[in-house]
C-alpha positions in Angstrom: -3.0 48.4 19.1 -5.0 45.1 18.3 -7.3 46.5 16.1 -4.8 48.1 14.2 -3.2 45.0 13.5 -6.3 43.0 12.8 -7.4 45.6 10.3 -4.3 45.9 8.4 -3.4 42.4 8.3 -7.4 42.0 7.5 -6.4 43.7 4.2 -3.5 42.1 3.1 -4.8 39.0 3.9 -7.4 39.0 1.0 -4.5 41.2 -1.5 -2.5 37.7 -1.0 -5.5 34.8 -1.0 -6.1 37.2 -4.6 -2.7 36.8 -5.6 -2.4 33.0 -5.1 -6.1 32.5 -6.6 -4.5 34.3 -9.8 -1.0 32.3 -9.8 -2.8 29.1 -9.8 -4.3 29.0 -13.3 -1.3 29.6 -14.9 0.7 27.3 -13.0 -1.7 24.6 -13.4 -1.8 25.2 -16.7 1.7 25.2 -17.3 2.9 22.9 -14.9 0.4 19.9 -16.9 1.9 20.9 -20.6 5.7 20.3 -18.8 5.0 17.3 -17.3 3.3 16.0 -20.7 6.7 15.9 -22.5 8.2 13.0 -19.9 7.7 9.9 -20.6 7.1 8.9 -17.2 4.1 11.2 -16.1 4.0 11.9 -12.7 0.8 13.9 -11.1 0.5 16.6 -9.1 -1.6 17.4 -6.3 -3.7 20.1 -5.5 -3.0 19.7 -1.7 0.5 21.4 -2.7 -1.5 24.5 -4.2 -3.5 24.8 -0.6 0.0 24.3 1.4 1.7 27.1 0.1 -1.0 29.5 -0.2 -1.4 29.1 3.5 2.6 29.5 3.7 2.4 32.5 2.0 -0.7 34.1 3.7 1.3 33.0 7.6 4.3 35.0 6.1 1.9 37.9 5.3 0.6 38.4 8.1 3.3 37.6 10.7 5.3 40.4 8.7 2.1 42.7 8.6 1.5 41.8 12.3 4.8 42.6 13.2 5.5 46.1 11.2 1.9 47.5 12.5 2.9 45.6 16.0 5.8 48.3 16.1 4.2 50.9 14.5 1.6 50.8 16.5 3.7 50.8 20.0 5.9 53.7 18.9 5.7 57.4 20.9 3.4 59.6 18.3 4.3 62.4 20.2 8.4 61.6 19.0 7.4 61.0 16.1 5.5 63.8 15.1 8.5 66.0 17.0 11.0 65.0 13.9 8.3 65.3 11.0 
């Protein structure tokens, strides 16, 4: 059962460290030409950028985790008695 959950959640750990490497440049990019019409320019960290990709890949795989977690512990034989 553990090696089906490492493996799957091995996957869509890289599918969502891709997916925040690929939100970044826009939001960078856009995020600087919004905060250059204030008058009062803040800035912006990149710390915040590291926090939530971490955030999101803890949500992926603690849902991945638990879906193959379940999956993985259910009766084949039942299973394949219904299909």
């Amino acid at each position: 059962m553990g090696t089906i959950v490492y493996t799957l959640s091995k996957e869509f750990f890289w599918l969502v460290v891709i997916a925040n490497l690929l939100a970044w440049v826009p939001a960078i990019y856009f995020l600087n030409n919004w905060l250059d019409g204030f008058v009062f320019r803040t800035g912006f960290n990149l710390w915040i950028y590291a926090l939530t990709a971490l955030v999101s890949v803890l949500i992926a795989i603690i849902t991945v985790g638990s879906q193959a977690g379940r999956a993985a512990g259910l009766n084949s034989t039942k299973a394949l008695k219904w299909e």
